[in-house]
mmCIF file of the N, C-alpha and C atoms, coordinates in Angstrom:
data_MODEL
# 
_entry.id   MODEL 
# 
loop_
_atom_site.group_PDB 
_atom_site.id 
_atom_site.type_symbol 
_atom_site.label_atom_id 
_atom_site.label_alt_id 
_atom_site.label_comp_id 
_atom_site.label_asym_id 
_atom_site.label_entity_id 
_atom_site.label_seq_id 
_atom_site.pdbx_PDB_ins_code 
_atom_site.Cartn_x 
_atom_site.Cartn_y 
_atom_site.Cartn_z 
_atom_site.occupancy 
_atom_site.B_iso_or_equiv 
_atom_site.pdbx_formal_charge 
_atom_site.auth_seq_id 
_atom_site.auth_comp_id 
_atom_site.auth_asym_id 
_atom_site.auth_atom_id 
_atom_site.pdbx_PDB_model_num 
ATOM 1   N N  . UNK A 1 1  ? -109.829 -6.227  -4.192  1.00 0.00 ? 1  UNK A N  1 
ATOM 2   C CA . UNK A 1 1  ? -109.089 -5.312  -3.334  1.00 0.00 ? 1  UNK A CA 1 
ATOM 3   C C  . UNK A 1 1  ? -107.759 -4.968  -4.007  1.00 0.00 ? 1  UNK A C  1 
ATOM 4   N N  . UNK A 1 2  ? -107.345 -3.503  -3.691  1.00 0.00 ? 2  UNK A N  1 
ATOM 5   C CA . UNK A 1 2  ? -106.152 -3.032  -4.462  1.00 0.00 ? 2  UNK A CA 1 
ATOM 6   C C  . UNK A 1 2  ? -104.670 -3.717  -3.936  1.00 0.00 ? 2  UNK A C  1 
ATOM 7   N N  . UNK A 1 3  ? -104.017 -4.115  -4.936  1.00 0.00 ? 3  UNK A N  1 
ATOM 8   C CA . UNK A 1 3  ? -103.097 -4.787  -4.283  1.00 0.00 ? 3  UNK A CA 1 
ATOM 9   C C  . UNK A 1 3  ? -101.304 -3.984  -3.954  1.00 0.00 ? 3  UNK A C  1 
ATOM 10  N N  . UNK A 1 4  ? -101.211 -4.423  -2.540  1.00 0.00 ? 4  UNK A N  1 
ATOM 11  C CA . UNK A 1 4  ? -100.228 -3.610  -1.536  1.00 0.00 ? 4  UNK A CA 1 
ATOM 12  C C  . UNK A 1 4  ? -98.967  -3.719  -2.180  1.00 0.00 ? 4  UNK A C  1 
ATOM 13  N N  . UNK A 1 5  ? -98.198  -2.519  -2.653  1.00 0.00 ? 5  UNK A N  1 
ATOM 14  C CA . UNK A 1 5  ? -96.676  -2.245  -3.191  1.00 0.00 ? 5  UNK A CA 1 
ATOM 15  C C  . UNK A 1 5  ? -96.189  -1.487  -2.531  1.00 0.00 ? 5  UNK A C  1 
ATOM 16  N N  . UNK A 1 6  ? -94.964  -1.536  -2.374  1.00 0.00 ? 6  UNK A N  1 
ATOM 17  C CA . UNK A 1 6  ? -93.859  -0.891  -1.303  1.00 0.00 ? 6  UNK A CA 1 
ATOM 18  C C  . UNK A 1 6  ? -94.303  0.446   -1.364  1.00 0.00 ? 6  UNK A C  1 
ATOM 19  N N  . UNK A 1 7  ? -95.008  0.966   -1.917  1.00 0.00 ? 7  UNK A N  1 
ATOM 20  C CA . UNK A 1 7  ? -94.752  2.584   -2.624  1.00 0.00 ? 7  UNK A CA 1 
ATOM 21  C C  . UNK A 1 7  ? -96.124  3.258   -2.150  1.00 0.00 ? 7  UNK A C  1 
ATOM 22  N N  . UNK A 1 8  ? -97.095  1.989   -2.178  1.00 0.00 ? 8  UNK A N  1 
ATOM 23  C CA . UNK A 1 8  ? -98.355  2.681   -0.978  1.00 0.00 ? 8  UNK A CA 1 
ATOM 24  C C  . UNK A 1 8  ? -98.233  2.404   0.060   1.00 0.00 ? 8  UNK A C  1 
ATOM 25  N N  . UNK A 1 9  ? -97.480  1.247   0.309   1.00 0.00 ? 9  UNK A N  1 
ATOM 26  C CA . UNK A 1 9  ? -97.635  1.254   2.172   1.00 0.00 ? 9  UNK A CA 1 
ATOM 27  C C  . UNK A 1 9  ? -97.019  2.414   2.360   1.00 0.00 ? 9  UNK A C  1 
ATOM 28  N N  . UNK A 1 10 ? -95.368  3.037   1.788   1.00 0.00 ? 10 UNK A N  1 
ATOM 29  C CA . UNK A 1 10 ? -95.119  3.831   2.567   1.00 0.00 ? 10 UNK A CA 1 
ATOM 30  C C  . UNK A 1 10 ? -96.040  5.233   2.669   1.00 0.00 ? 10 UNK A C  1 
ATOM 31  N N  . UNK A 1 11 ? -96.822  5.656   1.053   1.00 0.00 ? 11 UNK A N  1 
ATOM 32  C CA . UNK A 1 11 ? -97.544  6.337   1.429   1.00 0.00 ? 11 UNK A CA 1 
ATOM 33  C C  . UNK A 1 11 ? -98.498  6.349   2.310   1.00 0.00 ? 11 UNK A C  1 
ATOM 34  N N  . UNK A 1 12 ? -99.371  5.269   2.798   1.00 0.00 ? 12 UNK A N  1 
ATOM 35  C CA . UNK A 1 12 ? -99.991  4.791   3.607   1.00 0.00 ? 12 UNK A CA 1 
ATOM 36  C C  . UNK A 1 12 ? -99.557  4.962   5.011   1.00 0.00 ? 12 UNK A C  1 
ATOM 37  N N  . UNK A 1 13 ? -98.278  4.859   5.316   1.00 0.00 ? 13 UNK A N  1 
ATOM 38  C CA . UNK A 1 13 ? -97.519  5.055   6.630   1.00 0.00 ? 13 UNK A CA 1 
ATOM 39  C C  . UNK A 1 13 ? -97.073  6.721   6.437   1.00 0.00 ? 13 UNK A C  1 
ATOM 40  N N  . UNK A 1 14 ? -97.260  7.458   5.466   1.00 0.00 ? 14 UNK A N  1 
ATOM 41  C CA . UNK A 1 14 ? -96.966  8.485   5.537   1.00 0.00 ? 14 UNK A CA 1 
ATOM 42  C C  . UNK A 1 14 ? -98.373  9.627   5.989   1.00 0.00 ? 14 UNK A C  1 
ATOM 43  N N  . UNK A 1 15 ? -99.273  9.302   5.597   1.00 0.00 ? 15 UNK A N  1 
ATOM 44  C CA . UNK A 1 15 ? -100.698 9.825   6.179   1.00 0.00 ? 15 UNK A CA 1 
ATOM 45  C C  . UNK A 1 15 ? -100.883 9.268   7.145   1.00 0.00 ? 15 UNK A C  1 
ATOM 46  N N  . UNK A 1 16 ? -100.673 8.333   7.566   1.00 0.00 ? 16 UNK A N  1 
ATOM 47  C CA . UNK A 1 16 ? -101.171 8.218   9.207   1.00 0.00 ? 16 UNK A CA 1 
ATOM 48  C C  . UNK A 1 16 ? -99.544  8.661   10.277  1.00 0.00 ? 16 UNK A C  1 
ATOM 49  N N  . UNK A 1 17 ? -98.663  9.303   9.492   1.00 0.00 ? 17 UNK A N  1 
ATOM 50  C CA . UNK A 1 17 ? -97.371  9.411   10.204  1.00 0.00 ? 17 UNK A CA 1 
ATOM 51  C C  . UNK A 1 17 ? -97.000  8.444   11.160  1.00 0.00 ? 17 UNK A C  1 
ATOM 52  N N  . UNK A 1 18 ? -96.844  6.929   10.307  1.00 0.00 ? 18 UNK A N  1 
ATOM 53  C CA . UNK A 1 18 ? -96.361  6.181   11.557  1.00 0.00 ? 18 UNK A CA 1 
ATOM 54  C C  . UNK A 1 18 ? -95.071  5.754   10.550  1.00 0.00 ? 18 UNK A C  1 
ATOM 55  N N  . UNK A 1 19 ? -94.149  5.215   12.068  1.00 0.00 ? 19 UNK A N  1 
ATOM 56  C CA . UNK A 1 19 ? -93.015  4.524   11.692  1.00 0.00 ? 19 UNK A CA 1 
ATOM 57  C C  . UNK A 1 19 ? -93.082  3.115   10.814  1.00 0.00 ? 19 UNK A C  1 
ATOM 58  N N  . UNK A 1 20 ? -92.108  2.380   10.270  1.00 0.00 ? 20 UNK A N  1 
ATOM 59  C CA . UNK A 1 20 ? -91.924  1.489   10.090  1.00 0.00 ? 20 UNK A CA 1 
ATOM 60  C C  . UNK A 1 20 ? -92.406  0.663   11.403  1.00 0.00 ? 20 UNK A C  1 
ATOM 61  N N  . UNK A 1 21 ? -92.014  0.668   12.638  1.00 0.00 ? 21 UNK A N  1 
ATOM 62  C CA . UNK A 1 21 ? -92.052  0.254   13.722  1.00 0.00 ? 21 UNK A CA 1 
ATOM 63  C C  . UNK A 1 21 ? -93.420  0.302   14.235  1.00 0.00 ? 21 UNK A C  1 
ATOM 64  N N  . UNK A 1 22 ? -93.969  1.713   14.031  1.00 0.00 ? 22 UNK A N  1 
ATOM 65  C CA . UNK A 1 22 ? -95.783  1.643   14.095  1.00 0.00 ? 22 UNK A CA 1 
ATOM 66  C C  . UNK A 1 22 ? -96.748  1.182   13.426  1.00 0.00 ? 22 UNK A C  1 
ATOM 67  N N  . UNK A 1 23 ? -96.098  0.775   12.158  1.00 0.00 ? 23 UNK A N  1 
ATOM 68  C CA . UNK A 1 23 ? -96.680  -0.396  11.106  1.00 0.00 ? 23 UNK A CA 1 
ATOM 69  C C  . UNK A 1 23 ? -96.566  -1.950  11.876  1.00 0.00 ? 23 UNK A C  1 
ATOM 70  N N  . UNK A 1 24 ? -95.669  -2.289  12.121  1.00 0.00 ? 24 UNK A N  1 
ATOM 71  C CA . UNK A 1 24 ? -95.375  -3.688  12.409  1.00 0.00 ? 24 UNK A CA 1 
ATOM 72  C C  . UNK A 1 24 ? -95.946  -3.747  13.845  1.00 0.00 ? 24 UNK A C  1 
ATOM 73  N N  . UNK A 1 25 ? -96.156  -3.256  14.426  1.00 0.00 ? 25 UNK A N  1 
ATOM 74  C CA . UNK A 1 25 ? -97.325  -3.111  15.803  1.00 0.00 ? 25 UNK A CA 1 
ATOM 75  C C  . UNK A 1 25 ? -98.644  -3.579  15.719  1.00 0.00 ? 25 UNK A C  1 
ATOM 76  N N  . UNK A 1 26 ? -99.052  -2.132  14.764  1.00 0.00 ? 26 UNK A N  1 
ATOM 77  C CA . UNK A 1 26 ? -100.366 -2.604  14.908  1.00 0.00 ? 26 UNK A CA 1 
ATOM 78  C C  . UNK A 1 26 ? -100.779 -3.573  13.852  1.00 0.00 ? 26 UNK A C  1 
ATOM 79  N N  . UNK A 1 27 ? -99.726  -3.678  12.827  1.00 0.00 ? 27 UNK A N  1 
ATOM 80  C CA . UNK A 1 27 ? -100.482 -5.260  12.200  1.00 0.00 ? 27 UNK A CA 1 
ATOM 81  C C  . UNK A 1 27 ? -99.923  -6.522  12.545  1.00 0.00 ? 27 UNK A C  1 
ATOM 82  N N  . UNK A 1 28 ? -98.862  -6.579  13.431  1.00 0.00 ? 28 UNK A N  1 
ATOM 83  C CA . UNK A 1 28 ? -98.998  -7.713  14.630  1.00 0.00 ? 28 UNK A CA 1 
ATOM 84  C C  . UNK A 1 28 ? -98.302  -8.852  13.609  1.00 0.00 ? 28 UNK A C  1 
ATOM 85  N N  . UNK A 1 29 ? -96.587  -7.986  12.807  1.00 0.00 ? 29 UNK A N  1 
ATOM 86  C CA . UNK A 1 29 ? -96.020  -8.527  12.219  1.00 0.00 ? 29 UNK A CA 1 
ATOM 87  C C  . UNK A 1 29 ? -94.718  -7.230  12.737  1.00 0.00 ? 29 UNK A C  1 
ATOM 88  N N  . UNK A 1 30 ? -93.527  -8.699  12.286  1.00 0.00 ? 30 UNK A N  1 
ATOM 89  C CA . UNK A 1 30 ? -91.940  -8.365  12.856  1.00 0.00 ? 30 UNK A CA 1 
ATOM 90  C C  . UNK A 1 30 ? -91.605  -6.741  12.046  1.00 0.00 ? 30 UNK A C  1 
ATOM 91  N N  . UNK A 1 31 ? -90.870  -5.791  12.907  1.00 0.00 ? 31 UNK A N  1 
ATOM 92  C CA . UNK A 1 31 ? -90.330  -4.289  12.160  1.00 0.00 ? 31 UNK A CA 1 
ATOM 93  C C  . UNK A 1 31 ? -89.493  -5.270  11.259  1.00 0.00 ? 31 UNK A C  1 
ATOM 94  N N  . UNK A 1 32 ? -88.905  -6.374  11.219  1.00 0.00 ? 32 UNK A N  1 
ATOM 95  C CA . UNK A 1 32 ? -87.315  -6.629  9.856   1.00 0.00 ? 32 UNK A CA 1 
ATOM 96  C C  . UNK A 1 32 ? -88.923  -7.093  8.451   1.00 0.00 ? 32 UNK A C  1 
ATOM 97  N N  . UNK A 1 33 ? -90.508  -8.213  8.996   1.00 0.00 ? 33 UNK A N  1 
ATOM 98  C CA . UNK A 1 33 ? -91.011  -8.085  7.588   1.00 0.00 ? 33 UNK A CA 1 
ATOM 99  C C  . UNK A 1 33 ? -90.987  -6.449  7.331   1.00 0.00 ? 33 UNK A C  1 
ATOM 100 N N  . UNK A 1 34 ? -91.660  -5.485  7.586   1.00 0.00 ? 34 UNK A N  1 
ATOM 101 C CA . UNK A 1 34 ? -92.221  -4.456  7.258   1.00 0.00 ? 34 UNK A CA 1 
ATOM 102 C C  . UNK A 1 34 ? -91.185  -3.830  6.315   1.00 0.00 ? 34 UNK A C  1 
ATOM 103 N N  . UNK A 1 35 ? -89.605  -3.647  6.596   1.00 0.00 ? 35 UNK A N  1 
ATOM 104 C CA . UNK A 1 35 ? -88.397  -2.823  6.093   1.00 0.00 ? 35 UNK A CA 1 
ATOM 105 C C  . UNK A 1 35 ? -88.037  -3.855  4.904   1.00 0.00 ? 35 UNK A C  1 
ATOM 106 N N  . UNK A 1 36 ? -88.136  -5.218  5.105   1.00 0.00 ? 36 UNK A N  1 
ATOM 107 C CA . UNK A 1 36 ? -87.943  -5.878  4.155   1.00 0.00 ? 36 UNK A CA 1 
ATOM 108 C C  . UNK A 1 36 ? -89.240  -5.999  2.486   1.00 0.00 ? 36 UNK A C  1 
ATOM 109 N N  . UNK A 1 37 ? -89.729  -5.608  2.621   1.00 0.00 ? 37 UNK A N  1 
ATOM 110 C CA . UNK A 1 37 ? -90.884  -5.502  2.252   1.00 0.00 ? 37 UNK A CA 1 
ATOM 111 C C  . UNK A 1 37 ? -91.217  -4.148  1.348   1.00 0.00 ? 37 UNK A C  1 
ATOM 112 N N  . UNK A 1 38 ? -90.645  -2.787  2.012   1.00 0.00 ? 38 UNK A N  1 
ATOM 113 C CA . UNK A 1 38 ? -90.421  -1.825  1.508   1.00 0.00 ? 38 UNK A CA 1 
ATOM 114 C C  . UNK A 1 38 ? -89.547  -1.456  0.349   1.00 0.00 ? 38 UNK A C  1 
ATOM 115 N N  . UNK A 1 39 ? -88.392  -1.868  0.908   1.00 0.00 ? 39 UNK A N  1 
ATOM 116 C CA . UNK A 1 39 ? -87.044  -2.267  0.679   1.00 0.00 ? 39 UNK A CA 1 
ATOM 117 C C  . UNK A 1 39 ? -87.071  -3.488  -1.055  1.00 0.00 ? 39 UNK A C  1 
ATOM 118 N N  . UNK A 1 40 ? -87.672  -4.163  -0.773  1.00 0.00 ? 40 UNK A N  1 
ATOM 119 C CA . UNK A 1 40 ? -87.744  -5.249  -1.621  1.00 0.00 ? 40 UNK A CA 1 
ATOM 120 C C  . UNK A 1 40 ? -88.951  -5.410  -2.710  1.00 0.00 ? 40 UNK A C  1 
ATOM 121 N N  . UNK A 1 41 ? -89.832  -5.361  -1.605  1.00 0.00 ? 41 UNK A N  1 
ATOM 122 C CA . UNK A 1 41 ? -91.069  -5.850  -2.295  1.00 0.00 ? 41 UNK A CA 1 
ATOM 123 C C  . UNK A 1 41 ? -91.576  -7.190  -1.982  1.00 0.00 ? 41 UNK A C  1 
ATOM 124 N N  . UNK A 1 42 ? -90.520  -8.019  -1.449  1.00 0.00 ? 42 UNK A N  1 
ATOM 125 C CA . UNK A 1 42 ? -90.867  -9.175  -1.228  1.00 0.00 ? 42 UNK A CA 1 
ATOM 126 C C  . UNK A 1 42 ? -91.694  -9.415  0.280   1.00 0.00 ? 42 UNK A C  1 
ATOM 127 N N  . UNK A 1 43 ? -93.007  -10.034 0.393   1.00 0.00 ? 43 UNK A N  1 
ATOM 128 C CA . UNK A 1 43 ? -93.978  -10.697 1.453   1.00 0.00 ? 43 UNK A CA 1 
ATOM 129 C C  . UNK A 1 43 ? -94.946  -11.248 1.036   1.00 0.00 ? 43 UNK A C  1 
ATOM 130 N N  . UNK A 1 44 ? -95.298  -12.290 1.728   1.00 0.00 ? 44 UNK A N  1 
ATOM 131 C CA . UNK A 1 44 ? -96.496  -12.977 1.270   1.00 0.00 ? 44 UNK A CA 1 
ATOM 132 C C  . UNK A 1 44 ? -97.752  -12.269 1.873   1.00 0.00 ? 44 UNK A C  1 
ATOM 133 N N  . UNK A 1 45 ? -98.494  -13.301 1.006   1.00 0.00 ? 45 UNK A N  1 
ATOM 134 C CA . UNK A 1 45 ? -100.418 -12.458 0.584   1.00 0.00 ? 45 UNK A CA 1 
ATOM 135 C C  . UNK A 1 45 ? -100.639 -12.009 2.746   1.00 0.00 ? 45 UNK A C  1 
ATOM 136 N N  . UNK A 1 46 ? -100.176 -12.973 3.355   1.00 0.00 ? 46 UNK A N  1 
ATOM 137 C CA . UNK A 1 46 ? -100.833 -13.079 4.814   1.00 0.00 ? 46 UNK A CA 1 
ATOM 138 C C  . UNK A 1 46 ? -100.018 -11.955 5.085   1.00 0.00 ? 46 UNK A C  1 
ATOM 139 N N  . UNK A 1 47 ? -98.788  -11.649 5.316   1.00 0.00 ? 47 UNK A N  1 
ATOM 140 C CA . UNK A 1 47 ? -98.484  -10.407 5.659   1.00 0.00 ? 47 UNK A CA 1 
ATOM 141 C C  . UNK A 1 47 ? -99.241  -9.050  5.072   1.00 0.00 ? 47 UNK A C  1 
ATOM 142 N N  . UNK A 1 48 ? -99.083  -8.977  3.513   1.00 0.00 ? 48 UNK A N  1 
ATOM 143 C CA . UNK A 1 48 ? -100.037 -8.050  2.951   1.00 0.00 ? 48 UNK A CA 1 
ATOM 144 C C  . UNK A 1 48 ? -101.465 -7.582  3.632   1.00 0.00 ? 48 UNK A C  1 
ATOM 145 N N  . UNK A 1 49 ? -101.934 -8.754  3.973   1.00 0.00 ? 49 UNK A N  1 
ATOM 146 C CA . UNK A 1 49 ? -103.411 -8.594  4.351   1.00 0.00 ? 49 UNK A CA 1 
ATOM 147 C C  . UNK A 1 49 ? -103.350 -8.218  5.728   1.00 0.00 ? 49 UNK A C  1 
ATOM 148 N N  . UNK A 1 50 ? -102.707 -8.385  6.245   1.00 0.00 ? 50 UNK A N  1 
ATOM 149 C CA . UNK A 1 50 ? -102.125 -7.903  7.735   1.00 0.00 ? 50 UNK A CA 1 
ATOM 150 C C  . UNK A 1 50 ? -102.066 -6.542  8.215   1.00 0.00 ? 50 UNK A C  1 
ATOM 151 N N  . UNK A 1 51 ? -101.504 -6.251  6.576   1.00 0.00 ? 51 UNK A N  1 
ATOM 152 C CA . UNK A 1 51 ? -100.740 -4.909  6.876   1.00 0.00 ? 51 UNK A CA 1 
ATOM 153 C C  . UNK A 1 51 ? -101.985 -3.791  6.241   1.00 0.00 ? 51 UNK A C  1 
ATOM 154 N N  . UNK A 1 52 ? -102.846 -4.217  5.551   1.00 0.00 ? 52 UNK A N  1 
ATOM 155 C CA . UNK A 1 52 ? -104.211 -3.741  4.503   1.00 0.00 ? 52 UNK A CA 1 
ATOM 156 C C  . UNK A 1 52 ? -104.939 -3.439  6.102   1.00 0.00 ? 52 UNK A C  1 
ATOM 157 N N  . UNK A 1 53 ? -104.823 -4.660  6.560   1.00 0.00 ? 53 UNK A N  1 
ATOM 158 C CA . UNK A 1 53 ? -105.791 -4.527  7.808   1.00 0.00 ? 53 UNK A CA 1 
ATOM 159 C C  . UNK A 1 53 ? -105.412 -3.465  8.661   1.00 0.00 ? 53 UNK A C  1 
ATOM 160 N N  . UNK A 1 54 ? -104.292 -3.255  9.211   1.00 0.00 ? 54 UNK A N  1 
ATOM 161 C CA . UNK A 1 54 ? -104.207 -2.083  10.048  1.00 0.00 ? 54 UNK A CA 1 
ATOM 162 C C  . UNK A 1 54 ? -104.163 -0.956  9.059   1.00 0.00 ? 54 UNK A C  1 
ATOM 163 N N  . UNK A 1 55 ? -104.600 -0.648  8.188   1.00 0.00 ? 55 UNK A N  1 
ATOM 164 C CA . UNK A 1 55 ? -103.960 0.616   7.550   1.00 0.00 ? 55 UNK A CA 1 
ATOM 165 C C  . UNK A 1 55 ? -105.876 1.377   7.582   1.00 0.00 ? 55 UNK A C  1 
ATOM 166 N N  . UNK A 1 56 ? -106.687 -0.119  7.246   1.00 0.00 ? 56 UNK A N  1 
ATOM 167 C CA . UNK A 1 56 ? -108.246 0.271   7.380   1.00 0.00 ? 56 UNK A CA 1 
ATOM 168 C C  . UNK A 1 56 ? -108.775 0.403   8.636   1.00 0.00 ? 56 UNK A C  1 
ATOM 169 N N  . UNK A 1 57 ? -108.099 -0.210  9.143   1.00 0.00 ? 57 UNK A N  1 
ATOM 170 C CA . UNK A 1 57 ? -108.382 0.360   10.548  1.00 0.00 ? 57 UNK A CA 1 
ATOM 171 C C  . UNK A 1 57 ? -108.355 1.745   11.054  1.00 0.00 ? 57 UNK A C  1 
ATOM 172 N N  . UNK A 1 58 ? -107.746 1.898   10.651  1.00 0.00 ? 58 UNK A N  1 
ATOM 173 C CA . UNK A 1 58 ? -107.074 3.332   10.664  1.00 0.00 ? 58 UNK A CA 1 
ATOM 174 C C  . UNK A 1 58 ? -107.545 4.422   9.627   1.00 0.00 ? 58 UNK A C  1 
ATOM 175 N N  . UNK A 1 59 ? -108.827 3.899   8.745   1.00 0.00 ? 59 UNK A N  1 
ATOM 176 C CA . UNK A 1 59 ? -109.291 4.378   7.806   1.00 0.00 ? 59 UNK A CA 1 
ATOM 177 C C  . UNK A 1 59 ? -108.258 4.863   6.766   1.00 0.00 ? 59 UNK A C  1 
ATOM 178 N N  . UNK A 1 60 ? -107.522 3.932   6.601   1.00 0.00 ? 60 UNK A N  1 
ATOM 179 C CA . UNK A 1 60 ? -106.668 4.485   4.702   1.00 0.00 ? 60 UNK A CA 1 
ATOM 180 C C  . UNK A 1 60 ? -106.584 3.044   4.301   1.00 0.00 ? 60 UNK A C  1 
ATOM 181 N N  . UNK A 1 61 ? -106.953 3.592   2.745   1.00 0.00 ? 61 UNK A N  1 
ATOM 182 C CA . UNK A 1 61 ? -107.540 2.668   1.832   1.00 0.00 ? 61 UNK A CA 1 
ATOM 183 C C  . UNK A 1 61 ? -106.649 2.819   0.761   1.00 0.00 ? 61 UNK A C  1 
ATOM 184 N N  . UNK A 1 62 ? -105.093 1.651   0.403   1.00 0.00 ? 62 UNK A N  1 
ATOM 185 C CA . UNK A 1 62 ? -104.702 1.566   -0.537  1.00 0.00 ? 62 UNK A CA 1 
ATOM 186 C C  . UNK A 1 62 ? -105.440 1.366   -2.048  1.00 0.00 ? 62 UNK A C  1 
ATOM 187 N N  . UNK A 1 63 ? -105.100 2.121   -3.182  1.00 0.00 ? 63 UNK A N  1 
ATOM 188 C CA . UNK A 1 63 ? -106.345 1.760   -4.328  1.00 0.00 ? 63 UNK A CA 1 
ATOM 189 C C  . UNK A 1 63 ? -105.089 1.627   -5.257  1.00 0.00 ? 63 UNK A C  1 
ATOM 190 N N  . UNK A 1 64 ? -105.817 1.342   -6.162  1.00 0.00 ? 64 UNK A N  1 
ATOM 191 C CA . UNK A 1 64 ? -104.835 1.022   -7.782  1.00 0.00 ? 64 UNK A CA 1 
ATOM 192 C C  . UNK A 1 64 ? -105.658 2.064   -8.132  1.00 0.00 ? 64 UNK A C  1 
ATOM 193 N N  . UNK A 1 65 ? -105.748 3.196   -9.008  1.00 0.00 ? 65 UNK A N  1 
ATOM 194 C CA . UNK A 1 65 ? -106.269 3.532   -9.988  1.00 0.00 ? 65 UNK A CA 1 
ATOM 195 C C  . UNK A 1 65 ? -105.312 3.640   -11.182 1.00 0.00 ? 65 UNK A C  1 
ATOM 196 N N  . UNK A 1 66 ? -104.459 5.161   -11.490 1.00 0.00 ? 66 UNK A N  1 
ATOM 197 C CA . UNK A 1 66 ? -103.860 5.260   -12.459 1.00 0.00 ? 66 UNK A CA 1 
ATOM 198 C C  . UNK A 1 66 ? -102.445 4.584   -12.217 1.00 0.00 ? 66 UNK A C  1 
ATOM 199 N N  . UNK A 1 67 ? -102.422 5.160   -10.620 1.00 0.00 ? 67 UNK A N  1 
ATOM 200 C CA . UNK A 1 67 ? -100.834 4.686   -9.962  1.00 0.00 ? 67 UNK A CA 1 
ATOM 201 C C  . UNK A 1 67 ? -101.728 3.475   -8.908  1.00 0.00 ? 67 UNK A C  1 
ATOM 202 N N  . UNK A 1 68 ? -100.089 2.879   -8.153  1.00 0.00 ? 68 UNK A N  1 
ATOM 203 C CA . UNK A 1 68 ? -100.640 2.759   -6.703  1.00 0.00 ? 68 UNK A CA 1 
ATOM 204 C C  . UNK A 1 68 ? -101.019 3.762   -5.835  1.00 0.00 ? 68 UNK A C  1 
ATOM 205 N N  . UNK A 1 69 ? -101.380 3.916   -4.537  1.00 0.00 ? 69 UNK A N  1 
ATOM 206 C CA . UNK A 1 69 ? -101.346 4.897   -3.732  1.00 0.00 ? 69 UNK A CA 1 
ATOM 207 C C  . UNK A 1 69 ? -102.298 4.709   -2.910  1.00 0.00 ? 69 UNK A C  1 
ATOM 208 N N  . UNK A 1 70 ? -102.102 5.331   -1.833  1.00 0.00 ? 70 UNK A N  1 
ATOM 209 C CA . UNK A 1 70 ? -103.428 5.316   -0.513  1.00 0.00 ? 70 UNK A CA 1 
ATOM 210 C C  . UNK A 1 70 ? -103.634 6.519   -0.542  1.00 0.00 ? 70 UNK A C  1 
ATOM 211 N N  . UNK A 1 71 ? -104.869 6.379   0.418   1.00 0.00 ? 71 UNK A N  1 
ATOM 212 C CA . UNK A 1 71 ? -105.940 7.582   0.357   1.00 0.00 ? 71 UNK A CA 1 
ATOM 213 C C  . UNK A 1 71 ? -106.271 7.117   1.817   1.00 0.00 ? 71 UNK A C  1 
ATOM 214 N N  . UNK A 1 72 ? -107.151 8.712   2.461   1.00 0.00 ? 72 UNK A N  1 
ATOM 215 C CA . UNK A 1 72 ? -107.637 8.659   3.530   1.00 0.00 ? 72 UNK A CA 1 
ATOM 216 C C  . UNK A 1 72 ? -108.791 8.685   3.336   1.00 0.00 ? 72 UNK A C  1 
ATOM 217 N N  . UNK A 1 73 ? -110.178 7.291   4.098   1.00 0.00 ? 73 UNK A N  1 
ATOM 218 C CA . UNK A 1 73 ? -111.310 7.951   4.090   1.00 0.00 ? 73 UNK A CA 1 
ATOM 219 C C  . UNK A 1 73 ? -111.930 9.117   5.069   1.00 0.00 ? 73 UNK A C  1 
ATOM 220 N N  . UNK A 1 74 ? -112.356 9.672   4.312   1.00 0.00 ? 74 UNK A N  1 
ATOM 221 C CA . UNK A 1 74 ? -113.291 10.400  5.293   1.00 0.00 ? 74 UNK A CA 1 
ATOM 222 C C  . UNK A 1 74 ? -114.745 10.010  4.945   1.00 0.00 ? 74 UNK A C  1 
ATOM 223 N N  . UNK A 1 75 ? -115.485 10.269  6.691   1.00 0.00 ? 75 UNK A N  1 
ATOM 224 C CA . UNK A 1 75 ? -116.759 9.777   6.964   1.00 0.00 ? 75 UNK A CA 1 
ATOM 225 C C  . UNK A 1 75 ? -117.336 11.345  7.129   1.00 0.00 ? 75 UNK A C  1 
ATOM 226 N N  . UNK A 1 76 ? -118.613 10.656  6.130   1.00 0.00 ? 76 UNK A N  1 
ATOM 227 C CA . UNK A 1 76 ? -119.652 12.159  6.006   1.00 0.00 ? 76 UNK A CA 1 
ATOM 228 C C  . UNK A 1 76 ? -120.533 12.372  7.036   1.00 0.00 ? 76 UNK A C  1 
ATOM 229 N N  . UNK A 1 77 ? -120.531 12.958  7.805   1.00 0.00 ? 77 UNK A N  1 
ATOM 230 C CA . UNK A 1 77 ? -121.444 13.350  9.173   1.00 0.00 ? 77 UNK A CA 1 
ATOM 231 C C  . UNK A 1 77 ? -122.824 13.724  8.399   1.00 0.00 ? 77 UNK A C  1 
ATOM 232 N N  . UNK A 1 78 ? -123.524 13.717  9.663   1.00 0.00 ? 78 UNK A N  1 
ATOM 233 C CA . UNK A 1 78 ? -125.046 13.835  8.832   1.00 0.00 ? 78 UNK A CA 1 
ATOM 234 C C  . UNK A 1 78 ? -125.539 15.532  9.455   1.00 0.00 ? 78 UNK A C  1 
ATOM 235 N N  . UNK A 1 79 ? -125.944 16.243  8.718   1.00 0.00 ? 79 UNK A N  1 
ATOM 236 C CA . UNK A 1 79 ? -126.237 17.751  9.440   1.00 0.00 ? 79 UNK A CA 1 
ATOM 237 C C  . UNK A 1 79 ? -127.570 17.704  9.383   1.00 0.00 ? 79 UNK A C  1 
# 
């Protein structure tokens, strides 16, 4: 799994247009980790995975390829 840097969560929080504050909700961690975290870089793996988790929930999928960055999935309907 691609691993979470300040620079995709916020992109990540930027496609689903949530706050700092709507991050730390729904992954059921404090708004000071989330800003600290951004801000720094510094959180451990359990917060990370916390925060991975609500973001898939929500269908966006941080990746490593060339950069960091998230992406939105989209689901292919069947015609």
């Amino acid at each position: 799994m691609a691993e979470l840097t300040p620079e995709a969560n916020r992109a990540a929080r930027a496609i689903l247009k949530w706050s700092v504050r709507d991050l730390a909700e729904k992954a059921g961690i404090a708004f000071s980790t989330v800003h600290r975290f951004e801000s720094t870089g510094s959180a451990t793996e359990s917060t990370k995975e916390k925060i991975k988790a609500a973001f898939a929930a929500h269908d966006v999928e941080i990746t490593n390829g060339n950069y960091t960055g998230a992406r939105l999935l989209l689901h292919r309907t069947k015609d």
